[in-house]
ROSE-4610 file (N, C-alpha, C; in Angstrom, 1 decimal, always signed):
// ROSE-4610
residu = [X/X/X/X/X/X/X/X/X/X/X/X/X/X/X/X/X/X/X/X/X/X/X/X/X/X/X/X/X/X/X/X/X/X/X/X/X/X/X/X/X/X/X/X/X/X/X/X/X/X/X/X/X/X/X/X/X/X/X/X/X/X/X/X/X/X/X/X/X/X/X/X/X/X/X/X/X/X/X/X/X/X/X/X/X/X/X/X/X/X/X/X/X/X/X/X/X/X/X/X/X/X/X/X/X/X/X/X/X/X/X/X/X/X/X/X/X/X/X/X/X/X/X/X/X/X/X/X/X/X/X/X/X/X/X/X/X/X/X/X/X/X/X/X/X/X/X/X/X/X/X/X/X/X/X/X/X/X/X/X/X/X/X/X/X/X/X/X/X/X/X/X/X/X/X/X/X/X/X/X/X/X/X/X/X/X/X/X/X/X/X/X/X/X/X/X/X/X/X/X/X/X/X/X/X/X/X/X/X/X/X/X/X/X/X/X/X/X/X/X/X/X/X/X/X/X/X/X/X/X/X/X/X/X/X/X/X/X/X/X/X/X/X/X/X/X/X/X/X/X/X/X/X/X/X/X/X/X/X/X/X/X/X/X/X/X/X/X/X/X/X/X/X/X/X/X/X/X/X/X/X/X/X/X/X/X/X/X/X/X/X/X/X/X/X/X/X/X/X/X/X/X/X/X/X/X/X/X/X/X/X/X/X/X/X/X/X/X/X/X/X]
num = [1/1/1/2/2/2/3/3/3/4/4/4/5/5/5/6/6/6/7/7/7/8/8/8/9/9/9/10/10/10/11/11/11/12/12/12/13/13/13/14/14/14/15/15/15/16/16/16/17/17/17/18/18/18/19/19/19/20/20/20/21/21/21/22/22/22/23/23/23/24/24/24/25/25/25/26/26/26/27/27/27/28/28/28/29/29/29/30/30/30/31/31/31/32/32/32/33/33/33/34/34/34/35/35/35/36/36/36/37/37/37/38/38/38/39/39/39/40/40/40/41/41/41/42/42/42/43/43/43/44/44/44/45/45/45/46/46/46/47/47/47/48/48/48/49/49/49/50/50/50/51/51/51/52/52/52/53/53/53/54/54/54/55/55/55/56/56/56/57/57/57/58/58/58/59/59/59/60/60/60/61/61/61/62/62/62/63/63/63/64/64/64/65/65/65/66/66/66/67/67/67/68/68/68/69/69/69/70/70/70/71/71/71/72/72/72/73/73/73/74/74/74/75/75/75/76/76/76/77/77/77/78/78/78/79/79/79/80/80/80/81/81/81/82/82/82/83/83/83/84/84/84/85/85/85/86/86/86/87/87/87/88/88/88/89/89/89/90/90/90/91/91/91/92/92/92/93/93/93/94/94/94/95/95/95/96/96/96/97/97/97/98/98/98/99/99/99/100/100/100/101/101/101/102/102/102/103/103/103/104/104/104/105/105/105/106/106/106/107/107/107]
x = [-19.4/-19.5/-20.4/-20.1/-20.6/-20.8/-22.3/-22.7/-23.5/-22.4/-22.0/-21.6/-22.5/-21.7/-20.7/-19.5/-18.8/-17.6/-17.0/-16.0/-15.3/-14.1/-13.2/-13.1/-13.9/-14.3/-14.9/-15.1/-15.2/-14.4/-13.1/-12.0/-11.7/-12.8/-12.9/-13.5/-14.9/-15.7/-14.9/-14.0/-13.4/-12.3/-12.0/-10.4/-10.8/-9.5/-9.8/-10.6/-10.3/-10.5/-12.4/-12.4/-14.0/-15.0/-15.7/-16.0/-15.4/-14.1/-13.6/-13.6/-14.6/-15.0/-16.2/-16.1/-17.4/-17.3/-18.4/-19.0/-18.3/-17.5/-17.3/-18.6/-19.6/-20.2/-19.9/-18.5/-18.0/-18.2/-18.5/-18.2/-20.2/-20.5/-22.1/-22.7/-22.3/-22.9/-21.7/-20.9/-20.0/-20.2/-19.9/-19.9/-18.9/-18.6/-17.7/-16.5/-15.6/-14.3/-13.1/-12.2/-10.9/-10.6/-10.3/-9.6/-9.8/-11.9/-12.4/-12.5/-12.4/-12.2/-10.9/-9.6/-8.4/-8.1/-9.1/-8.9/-9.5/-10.7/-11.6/-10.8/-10.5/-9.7/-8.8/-7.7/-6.2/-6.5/-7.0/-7.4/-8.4/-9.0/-9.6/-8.6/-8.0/-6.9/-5.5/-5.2/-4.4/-5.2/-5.9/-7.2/-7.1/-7.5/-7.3/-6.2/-5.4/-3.7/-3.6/-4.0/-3.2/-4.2/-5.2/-6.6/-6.2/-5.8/-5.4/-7.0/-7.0/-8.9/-8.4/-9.7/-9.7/-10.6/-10.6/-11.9/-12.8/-14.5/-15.5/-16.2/-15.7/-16.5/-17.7/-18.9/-20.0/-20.6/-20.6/-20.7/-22.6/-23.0/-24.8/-25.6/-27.2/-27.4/-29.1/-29.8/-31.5/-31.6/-30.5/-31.4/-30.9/-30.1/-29.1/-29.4/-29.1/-29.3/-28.2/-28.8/-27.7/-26.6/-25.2/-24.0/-23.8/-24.5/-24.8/-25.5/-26.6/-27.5/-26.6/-25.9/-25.5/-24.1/-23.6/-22.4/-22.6/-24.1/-24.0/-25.2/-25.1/-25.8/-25.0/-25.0/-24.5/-23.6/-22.7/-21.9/-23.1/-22.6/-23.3/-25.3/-25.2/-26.6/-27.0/-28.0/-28.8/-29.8/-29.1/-29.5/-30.9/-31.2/-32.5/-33.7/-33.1/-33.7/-34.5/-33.3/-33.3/-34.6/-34.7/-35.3/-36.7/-36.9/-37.9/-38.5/-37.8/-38.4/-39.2/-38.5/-39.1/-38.0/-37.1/-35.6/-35.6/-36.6/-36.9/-35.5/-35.5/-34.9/-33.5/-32.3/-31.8/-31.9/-31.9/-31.4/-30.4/-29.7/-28.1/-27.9/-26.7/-26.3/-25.5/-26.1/-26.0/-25.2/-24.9/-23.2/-22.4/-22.9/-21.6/-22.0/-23.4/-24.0/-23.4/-23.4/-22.9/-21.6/-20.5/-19.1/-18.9/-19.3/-18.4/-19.2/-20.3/-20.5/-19.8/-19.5/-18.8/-17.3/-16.7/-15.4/-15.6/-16.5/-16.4/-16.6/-17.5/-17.6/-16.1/-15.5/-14.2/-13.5/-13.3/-12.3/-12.6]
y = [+81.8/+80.7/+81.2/+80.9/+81.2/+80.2/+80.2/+79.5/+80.1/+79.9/+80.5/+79.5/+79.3/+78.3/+79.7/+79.6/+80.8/+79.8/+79.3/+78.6/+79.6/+79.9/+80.5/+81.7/+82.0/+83.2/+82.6/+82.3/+81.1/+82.0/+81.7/+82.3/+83.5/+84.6/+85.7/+86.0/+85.0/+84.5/+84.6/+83.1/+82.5/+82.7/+83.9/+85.0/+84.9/+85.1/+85.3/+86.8/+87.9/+89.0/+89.8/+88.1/+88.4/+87.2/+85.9/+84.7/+84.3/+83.6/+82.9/+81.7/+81.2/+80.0/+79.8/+79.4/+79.0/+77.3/+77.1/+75.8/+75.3/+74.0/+73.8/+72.6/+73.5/+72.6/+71.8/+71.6/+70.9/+69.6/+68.7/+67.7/+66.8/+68.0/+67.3/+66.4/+67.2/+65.8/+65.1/+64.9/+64.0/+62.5/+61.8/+59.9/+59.3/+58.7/+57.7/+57.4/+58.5/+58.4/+59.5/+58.4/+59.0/+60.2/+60.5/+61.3/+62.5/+62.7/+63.7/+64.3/+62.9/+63.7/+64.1/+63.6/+64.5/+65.8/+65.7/+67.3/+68.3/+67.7/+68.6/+69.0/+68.1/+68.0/+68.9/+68.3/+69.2/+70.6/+71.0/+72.5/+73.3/+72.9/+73.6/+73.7/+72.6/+73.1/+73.6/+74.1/+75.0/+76.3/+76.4/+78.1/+78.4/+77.1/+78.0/+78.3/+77.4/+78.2/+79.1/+79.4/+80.4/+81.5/+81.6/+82.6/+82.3/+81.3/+81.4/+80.6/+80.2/+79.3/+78.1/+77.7/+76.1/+75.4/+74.3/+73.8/+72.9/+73.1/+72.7/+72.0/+71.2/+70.1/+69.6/+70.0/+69.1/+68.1/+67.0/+65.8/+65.6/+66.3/+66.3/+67.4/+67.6/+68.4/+68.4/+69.4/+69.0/+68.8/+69.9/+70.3/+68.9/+68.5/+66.8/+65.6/+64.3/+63.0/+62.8/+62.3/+62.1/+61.0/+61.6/+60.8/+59.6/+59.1/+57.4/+56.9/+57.6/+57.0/+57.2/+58.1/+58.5/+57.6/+57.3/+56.8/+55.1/+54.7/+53.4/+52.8/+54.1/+53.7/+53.2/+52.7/+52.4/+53.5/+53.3/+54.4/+55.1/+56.2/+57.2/+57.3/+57.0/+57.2/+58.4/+59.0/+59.9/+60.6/+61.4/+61.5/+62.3/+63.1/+63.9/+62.4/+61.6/+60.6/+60.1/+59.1/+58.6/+59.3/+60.4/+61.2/+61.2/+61.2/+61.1/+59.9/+58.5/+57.1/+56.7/+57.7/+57.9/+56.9/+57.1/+56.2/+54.8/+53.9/+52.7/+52.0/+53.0/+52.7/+53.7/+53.5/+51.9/+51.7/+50.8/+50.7/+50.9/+50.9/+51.3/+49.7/+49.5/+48.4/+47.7/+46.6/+46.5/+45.7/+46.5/+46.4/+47.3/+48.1/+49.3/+50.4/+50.6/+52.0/+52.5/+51.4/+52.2/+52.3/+51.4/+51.5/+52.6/+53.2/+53.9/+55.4/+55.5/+57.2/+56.9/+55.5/+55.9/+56.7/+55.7/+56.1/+57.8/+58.1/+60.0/+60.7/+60.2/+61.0/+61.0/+60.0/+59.4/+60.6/+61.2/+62.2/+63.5]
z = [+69.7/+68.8/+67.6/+66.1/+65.2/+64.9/+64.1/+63.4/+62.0/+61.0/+60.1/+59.0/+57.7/+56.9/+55.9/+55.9/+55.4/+54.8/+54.5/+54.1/+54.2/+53.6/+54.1/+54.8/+54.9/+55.8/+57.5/+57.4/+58.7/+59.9/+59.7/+60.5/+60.6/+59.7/+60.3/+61.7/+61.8/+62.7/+64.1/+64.0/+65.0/+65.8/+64.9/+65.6/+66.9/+68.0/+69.5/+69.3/+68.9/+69.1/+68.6/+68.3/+67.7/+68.2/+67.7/+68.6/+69.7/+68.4/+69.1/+68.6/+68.0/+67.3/+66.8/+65.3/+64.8/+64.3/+64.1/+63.6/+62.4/+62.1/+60.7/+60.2/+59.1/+58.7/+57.4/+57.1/+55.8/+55.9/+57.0/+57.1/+57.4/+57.4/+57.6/+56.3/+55.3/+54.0/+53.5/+54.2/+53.7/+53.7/+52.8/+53.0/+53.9/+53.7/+54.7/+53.1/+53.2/+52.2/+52.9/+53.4/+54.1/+53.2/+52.0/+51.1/+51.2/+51.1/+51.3/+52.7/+54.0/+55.5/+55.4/+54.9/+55.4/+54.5/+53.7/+52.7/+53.7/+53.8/+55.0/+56.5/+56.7/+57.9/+58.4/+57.2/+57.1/+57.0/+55.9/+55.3/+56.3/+57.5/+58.3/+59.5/+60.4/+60.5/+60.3/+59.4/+58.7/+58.8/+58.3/+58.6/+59.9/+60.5/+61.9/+62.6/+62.3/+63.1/+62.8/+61.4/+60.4/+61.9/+62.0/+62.9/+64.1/+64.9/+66.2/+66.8/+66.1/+66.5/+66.6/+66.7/+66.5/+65.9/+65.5/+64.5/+65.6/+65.5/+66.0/+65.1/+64.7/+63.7/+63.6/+63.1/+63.3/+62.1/+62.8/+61.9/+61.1/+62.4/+62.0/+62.8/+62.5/+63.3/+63.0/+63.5/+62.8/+61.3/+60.4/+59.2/+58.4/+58.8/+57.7/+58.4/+57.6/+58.0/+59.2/+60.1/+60.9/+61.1/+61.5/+60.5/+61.2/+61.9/+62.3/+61.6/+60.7/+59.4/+58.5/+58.5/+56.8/+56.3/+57.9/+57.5/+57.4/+57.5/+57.4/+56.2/+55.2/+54.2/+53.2/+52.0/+51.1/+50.2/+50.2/+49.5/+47.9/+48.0/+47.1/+47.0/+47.8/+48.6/+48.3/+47.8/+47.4/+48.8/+49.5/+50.9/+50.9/+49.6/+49.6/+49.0/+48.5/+47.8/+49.0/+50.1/+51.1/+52.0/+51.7/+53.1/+52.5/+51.4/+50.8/+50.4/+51.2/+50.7/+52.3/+53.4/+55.0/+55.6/+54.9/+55.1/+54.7/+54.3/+53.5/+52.7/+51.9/+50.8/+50.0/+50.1/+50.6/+52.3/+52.9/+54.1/+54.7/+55.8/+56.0/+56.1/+56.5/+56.1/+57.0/+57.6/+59.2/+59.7/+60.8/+61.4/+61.5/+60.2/+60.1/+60.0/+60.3/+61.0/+62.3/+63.3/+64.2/+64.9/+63.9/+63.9/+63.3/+62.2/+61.1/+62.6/+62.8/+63.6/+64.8/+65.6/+66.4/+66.4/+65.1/+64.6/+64.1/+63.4/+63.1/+64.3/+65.4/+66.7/+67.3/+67.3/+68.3/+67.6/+66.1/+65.7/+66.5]
């Protein structure tokens, strides 16, 4: 397993003949916008068929907000802002913090 932010180089990583698989961190600062998950989505697997891998998506992790906070903040949320208000300000917005991370976990 690699963990490797490499965009397209990634799948050098994740060849059977070498990992095997690494981490996709494209999807860690992302908002809650269909458009931008199925760009992400699609185009990682397509890389990997093309490599014979498979995509290991990670939604959050220590170093970023985590995507049960991030996906239930107010759209365009300023996430270094956020982290720097001690999460105050804005608030997430309640109800749909923890529908929208269960819906990104469930992909």
């Amino acid at each position: 397993m690699a963990e490797a932010v490499e965009g397209p180089r990634r799948n050098l990583y994740a060849r059977p003949d070498e990992l095997g698989q690494a981490f996709v961190f494209d999807l860690m600062e992302l908002g809650w916008n269909a458009a931008d998950w199925h760009r992400i989505t699609s185009s990682c697997l397509a890389e990997a068929e093309a490599a014979g891998t498979t995509c290991t998506w990670t939604l959050s992790n220590h170093d970023v907000v985590r995507h049960d906070t991030r996906f239930g903040l107010p759209d365009g949320t300023d996430l270094d802002a956020w982290r720097f208000s001690a999460g105050r300000s804005p608030r997430p917005l309640p109800g749909v913090r923890p529908r929208r991370g269960l819906a990104a976990a469930a992909l």
